[in-house]
N, C-alpha and C positions, 0 to 999 in steps of 0.2 A: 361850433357844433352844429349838424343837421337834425334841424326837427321837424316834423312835423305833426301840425298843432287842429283838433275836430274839436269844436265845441258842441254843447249839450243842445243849442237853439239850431243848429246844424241836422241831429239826430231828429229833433222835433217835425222839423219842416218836413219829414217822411213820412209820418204818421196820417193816417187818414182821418173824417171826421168820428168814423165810426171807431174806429180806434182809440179816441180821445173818449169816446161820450162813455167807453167800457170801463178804463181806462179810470175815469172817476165814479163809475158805479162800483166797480169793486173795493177805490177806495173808500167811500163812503159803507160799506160796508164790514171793510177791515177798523174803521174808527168806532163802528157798534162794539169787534170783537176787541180792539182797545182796550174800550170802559170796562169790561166785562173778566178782562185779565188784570185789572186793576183789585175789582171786587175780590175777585177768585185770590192770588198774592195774599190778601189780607187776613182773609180767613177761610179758604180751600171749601167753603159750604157746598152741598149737595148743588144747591139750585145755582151757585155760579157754573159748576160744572156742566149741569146740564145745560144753562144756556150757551157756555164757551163750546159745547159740544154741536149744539146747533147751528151756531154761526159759522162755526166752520166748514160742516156738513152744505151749509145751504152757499158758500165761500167756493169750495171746492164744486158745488155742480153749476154754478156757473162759470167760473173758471173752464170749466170739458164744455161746454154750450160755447163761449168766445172761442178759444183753441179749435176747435172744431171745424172752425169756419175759416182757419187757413188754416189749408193740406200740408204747409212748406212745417210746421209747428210740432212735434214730435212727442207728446207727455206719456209716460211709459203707464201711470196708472191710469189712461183715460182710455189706452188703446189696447189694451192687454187684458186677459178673462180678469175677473175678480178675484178668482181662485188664487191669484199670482201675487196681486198687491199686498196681502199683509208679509210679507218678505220685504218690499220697498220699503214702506212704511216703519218696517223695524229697523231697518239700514238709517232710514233718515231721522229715524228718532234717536239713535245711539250719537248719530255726527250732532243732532242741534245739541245734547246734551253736556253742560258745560264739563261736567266733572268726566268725561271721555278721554282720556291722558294721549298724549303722543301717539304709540303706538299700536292702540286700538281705533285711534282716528284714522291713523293711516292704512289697518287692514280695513278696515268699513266701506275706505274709499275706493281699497281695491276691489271688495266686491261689488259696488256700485259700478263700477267700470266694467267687469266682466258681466254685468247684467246689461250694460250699455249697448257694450261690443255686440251681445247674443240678438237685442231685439232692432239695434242699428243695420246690421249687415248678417247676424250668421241666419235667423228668423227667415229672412228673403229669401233663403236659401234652402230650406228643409226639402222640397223638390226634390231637389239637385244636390244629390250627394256624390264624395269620391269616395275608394275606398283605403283606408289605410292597414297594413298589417304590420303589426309590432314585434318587436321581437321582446321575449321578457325574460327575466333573470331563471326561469324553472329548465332545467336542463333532463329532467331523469321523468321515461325514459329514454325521452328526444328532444332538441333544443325545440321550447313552444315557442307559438306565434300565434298573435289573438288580432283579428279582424273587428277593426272599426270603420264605422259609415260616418263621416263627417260631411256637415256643410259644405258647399264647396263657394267657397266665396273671393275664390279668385279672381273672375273678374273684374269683382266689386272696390277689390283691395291693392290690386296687383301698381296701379297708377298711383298709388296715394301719396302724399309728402305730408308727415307730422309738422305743424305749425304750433309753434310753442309763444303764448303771446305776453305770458307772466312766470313771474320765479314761481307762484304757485299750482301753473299749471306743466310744469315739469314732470312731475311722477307722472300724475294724470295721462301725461301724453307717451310717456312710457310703456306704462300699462296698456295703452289702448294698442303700440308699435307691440308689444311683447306678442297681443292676441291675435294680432294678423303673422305672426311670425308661426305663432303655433298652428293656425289655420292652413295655411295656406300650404299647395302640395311641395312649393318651392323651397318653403321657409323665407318667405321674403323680406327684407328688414328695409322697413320705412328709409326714406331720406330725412333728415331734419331740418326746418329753419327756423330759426332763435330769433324771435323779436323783444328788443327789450323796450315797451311800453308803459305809460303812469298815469294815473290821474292825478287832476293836484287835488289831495286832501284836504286843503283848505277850502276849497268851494263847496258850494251845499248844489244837490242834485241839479237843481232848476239852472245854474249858468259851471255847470262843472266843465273841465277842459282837461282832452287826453292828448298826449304827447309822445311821437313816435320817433324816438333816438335812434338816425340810423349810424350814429357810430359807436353804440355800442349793440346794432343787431349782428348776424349771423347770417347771411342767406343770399341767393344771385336771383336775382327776378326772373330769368331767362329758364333757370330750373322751378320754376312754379307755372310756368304758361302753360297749357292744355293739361294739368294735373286735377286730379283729384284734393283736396286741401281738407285735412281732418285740426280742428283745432279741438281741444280734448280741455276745458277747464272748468274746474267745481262747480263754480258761481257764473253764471250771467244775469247781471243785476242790471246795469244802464243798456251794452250791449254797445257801448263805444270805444272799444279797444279794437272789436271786431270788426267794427265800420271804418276805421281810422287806417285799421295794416291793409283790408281792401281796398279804400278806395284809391290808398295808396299806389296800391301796386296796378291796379289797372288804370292809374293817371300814367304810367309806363308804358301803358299799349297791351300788359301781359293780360289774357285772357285764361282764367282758370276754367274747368272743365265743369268741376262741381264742389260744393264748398259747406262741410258738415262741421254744425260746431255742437259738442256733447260735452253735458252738463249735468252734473249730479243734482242741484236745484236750478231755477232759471225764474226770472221774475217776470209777470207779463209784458209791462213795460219794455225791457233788453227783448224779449221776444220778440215781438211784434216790429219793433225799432227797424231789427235785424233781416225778417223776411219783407221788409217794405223798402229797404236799402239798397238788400242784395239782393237781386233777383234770382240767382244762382243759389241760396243758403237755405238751407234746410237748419232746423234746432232740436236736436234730439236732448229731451231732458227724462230723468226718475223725477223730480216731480217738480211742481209747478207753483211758487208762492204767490201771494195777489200783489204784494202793493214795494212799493221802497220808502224810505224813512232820509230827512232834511240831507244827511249827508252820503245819500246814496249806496245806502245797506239794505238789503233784503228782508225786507221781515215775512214772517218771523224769523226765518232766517238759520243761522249756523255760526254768526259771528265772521271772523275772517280766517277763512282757508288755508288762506297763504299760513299765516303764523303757526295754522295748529298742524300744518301736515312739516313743513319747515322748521319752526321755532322761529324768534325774534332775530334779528340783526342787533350784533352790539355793536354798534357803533357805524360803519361804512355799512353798506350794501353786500354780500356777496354777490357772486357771478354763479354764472350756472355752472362750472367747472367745482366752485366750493361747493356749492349747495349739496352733487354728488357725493364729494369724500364726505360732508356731512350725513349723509342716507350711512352709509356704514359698509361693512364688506357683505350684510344678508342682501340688501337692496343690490348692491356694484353685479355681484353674484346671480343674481335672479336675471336682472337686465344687463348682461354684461353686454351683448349684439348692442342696443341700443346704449349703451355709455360712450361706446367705442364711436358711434355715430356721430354720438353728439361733439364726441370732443373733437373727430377729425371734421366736422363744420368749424367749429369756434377756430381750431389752431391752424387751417387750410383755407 
């Protein structure tokens, strides 16, 4: 088997001092809010609240004070009016909340995705609109037609290839292919490449190791040089998946053009990892958690993605050809352009 194999003292060595010294101020900070969800758990008292209220508050505007200070770094609540965040906030409060069943974690995430998509690329764009005219089902007493002004974000989109790096970020990447398809005056449908990537579970954050199987990936290198590279996934927690398939691919000589990786949460750590790696990467995230926990989970967090947008594996792994008949015939349906996609990579 072909792998290849980035450890976590790998990802380290890119980080700068300032990054490191942030790095542990915000976790020293998250171990105040800790104690304080310990109290709060026990007995919900006013006064744990309001301090759990304030450490987060004070959590959160540091967090926009570090992020700030690199451009490549994307948090939709730190760069968008105020007006706008209690929409995110309620998005990401439904997903961390355990008792959210399958398929309202799954629409959640698709509206996080369409908020993505808006302030990722359609936002750049309000300038520069085209026009579209629709045709609609009202025939009497002339067949109507209703003019719309859309984004025009075809340039933006036109080059891109969906980069798929986990079974859990399949929909995700979907979703993101579905909105350049509706955008775009072409209808343009993404190309796919399937990476199939792991960390081992058994290590704890500090010496984790990610491993990039290319026999069971998807994709020609030669189709990803001077593209554009959208990787579309929930969680970025270490940010070593996404260092591993790049640095991969340009140990190939392939040069990608530009390389966005969007993110329903993102931890600062995987952030920062990320724009100090690739010099080409941008991280577009809805919001922004401080710190990771011994086995390299997000806290606070949402749990694991994968599981709740997918479900479990019983037993083997599926592939990403299962995973789709799993989505059902609403999802095949919705994303049918992109199914088709994906499958004529995997079976071509």
């Amino acid at each position: 088997m072909s792998t290849i194999t980035l450890h976590a003292s790998d990802l380290d060595g890119y980080l700068e001092e300032e990054d490191k010294k942030a790095i542990d101020e915000i976790s020293c900070l998250y171990d105040k809010a800790l104690d304080i969800c310990s109290r709060y758990d026990k007995d919900k008292s006013k006064d744990a609240e309001k301090e759990l209220t304030e450490i987060s508050l004070t959590i959160g505007h540091r967090l926009e004070e570090i992020t700030k200070k690199n451009e490549r770094i994307h948090v939709y609540s730190f760069e968008t009016p105020r007006e706008l965040h209690g929409e995110a906030s309620r998005i990401i409060a439904k997903l961390r909340n355990p008792e959210t069943g399958h398929e309202e974690f799954l629409y959640y995430v698709q509206r996080a995705y369409e908020i993505l998509f808006s302030s990722t690329f359609a936002d750049k764009c309000l300038s520069k609109k085209r026009t579209l005219i629709q045709k609609t089902p009202v025939s009497v007493p002339v067949q109507n037609y209703a003019v719309h002004r859309l984004p025009d974000v075809d340039e933006l989109v036109q080059n891109s290839v969906m980069c798929v790096m986990l079974r859990g970020a399949l929909l995700p990447s979907m979703i993101i292919s579905k909105e350049i398809e509706d955008y775009t005056s072409n209808r343009y449908i993404t190309p796919f490449a399937l990476f199939r990537i792991k960390r081992d579970e058994t290590k704890h954050e500090s010496d984790m190791a990610y491993a990039l199987d290319l026999d069971k990936s998807f994709f020609r290198p030669e189709d990803l040089d001077g593209k554009d590279l959208i990787f579309a996934d929930p969680m970025n927690a270490t940010g070593g998946s996404l260092v591993t398939i790049i640095s991969y691919i340009k140990s190939l000589g392939i040069k990608p053009r530009s390389i966005k990786f969007i993110n329903v949460i993102a931890a600062l750590k995987g952030s920062l990892r990320i724009t100090r790696a690739i010099e080409e990467a941008e991280v577009y995230t809805l919001w922004m958690d401080p710190v990771l926990n011994e086995s390299a989970y997000i806290l606070p967090g949402l749990g694991d993605a994968g599981d709740r947008l997918n479900g479990k594996d019983e037993g083997e792994p599926r592939n990403m050809i299962q995973l789709i008949a799993d989505y059902g015939h609403d999802i095949i349906n919705l994303y049918r352009n992109q199914v088709r996609e994906i499958e004529k990579t995997v079976l071509h």
